[in-house]
N, C-alpha and C positions, 0 to 999 in steps of 0.2 A: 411431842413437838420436836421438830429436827434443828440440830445446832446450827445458831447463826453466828456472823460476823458481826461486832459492833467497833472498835478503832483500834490507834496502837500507837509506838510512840518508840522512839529509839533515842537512846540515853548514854551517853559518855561519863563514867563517874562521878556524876553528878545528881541535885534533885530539881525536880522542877514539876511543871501542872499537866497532868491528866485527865480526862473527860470519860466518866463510865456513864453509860445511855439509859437511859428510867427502861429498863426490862427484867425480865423475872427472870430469876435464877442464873445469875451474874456468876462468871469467874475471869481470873487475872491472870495470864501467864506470861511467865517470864523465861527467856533461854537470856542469859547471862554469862561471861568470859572473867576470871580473873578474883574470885573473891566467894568464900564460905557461908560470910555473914547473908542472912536472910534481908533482902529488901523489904520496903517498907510502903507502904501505899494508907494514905489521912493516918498516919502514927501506928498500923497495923501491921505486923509482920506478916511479912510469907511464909509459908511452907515449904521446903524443898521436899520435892518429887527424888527421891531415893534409886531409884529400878533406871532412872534418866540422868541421875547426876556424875560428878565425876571422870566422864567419859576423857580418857585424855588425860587427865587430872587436871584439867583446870578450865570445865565446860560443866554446866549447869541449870536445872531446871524448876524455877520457884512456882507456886499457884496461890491464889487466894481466893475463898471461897466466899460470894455475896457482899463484896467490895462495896465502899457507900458511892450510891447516886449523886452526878453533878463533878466538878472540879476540883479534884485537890491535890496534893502536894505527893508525887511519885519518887521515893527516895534512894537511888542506887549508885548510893559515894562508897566505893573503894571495887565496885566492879565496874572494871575497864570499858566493858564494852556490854549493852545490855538491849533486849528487844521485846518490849511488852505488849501485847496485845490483849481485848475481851472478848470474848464470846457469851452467848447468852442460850439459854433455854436445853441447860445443861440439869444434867442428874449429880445434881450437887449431896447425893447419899453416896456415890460409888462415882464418881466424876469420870475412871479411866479404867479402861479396860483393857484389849486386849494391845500389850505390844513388844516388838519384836528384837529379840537382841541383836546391840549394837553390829555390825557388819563390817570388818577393814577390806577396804579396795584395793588393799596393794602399796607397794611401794613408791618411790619416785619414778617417775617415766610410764605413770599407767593413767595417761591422759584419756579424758572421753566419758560418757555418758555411762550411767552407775545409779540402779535401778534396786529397791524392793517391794518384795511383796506384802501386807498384811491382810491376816484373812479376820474381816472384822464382825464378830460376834453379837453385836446388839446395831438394831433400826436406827436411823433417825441421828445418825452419829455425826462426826469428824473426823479425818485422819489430820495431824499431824505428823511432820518431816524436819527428823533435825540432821545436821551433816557437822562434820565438825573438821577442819583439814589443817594441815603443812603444806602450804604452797607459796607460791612469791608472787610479787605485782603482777608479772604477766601471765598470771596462772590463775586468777578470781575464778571461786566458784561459783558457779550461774543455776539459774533452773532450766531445765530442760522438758520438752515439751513432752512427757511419757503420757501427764493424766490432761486432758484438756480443761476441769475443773481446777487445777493446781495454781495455787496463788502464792507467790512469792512474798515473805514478808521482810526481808533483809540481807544482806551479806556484810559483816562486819569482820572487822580481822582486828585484830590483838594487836600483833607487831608483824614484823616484816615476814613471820615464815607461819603464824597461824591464825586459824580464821575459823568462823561460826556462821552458820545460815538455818533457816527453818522456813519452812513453807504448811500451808493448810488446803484442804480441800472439804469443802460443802456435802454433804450429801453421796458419801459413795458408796457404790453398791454392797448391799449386804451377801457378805464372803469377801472374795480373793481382790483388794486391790491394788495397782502397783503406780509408785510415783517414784521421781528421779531426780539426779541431781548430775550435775558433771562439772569440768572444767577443761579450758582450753588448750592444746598442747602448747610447750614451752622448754625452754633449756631445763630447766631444775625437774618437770614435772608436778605430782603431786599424793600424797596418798588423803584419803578420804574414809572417816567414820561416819556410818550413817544408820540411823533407825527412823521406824513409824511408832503413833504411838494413838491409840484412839480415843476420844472424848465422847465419852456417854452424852447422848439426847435423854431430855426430859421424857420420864415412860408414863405415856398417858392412859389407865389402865381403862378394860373394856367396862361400863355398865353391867350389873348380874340382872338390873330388874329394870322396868321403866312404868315412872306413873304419869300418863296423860293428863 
């Protein structure tokens, strides 16, 4: 079964109520700014995602696997800035697969659209898009229109000169796909860290026999 979208929720140092949707093969993730400690979702810790974390030093990425159904209490006090989202019908044995190292765009003054590729290795998946940057007010990182599937889930910034954004896409094609990210020129500029990172579909295997 191919990964869906189910909600999300954006979190200021704080806890408060989250909603995970009655489907099978639940996960939680979190791209998070500012804090080591694992979030917490109904008194259960996350996991940080290791190969996505640290980027920056101080940009981060938590998962929880089969989160409980219904309402409860999503706990992310001492990280700044935090952006959770569910997805469902996920291969919660091998959740992530293939993704791609981090990428710097350049220094200050390399305004404009900043694009990778991932070339993704299993059906029925997800890509994920994290971006992680140095810019200033008039410089917000935006999504740009590379994959027509591309969905934006936030732009958050830390403080005045850093900022975190992640984006998802549904159903992309199996191999080579490319999503983007940019920002708008400005006096200061900006530079920009970005990777993809793919979420396993539920692998629904073939029948070897059938009894009528």
């Amino acid at each position: 079964m191919a990964v869906a979208y189910d909600n999300k929720i954006v979190m200021n140092n704080t806890s408060g109520n989250f909603t995970v949707g009655n489907n099978k093969n639940r996960i939680l993730i979190i791209n998070s700014v500012g804090n080591t400690t694992p979030p917490t979702f109904n008194g259960v810790s996350f996991t940080k995602y290791t190969p996505a974390s640290g980027i920056m030093g101080y940009t981060y990425v938590y998962y929880l696997l089969s989160p409980t159904v219904g309402e409860h209490t999503l706990n992310t006090t001492g990280h700044t800035y935090a952006i959770c989202a569910s997805f469902y019908n996920v291969d919660l044995r091998h959740p992530f697969g293939k993704i791609n190292t981090p990428v710097d765009f350049g220094g200050f003054g390399n305004a404009g659209t900043q694009t990778q590729t991932i070339a993704n290795t299993y059906a029925k998946s997800v890509d994920l898009e994290f971006s992680y940057g140095v810019t200033d007010y008039f410089d917000q990182i935006t999504l740009q229109g590379v994959s027509t599937g591309q969905v934006d889930l936030g732009v958050l910034f830390n403080d005045r000169l850093h900022s975190t954004a992640w984006s998802y896409e549904l159903g992309p094609a199996h191999g080579n796909n490319t999503m983007g990210r940019g920002h708008a020129n400005s006096t200061n500029g900006a530079t920009t860290f970005m990777f993809l990172l793919e979420l396993k579909g539920k692998y629904s295997p073939v029948p070897t026999s059938f009894n009528p």
